[in-house]
C-alpha positions in Angstrom: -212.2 -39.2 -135.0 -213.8 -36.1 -136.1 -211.9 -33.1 -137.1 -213.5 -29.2 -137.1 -212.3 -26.5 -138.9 -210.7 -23.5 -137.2 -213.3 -20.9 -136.3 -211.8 -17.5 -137.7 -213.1 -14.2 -136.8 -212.9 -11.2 -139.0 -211.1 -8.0 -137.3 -213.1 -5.5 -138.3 -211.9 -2.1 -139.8 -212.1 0.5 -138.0 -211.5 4.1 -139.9 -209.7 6.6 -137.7 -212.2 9.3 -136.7 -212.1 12.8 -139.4 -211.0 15.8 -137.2 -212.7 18.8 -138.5 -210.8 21.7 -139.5 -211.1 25.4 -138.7 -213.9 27.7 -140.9 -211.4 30.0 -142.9 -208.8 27.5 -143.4 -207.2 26.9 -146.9 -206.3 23.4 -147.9 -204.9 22.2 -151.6 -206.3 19.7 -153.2 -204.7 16.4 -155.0 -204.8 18.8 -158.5 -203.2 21.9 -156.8 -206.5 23.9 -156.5 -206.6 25.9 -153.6 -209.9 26.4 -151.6 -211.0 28.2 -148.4 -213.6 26.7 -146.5 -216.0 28.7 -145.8 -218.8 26.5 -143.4 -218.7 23.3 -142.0 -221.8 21.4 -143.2 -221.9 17.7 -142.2 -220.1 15.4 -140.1 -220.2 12.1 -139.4 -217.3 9.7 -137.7 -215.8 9.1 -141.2 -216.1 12.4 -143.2 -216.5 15.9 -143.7 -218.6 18.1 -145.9 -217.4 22.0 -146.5 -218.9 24.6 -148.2 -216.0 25.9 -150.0 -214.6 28.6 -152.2 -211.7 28.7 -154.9 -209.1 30.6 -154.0 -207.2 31.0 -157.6 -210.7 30.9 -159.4 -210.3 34.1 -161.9 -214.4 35.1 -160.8 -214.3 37.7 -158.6 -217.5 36.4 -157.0 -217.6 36.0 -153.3 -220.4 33.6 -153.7 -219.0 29.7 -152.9 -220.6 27.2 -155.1 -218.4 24.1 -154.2 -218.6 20.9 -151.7 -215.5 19.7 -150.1 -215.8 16.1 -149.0 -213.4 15.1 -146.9 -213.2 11.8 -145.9 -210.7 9.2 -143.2 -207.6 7.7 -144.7 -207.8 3.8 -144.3 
């Protein structure tokens, strides 16, 4: 008699699409910086990438020099 091995197939994971967010928003980060984003510059299925700019930074510059990635919660 010959016996086989179950034949198992791997689920695969499937990340919930990232819904972008409105240009102008503020979001807080994990640290408790706040940002503004400023313009939406990638997006893919799975993340987002912001052009952002610090809100509670002590420059007075207007000019954004920081990416926000954002990216789907497994």
């Amino acid at each position: 008699m010959e016996t086989r091995g179950k034949s198992k197939s791997k689920k695969a994971k499937h990340a919930s699409a990232v819904e972008p967010l409105q240009e102008g928003e503020e979001v807080t980060d994990t640290a408790g910086k706040k940002w503004k984003l400023v313009k939406l510059l990638s997006q893919s299925t799975t993340e987002l990438l912001y052009e952002v700019l610090q809100i509670d930074s002590r420059s007075n510059s207007k000019e954004s020099n920081h990416i926000l990635k954002l990216v789907s919660a497994a």
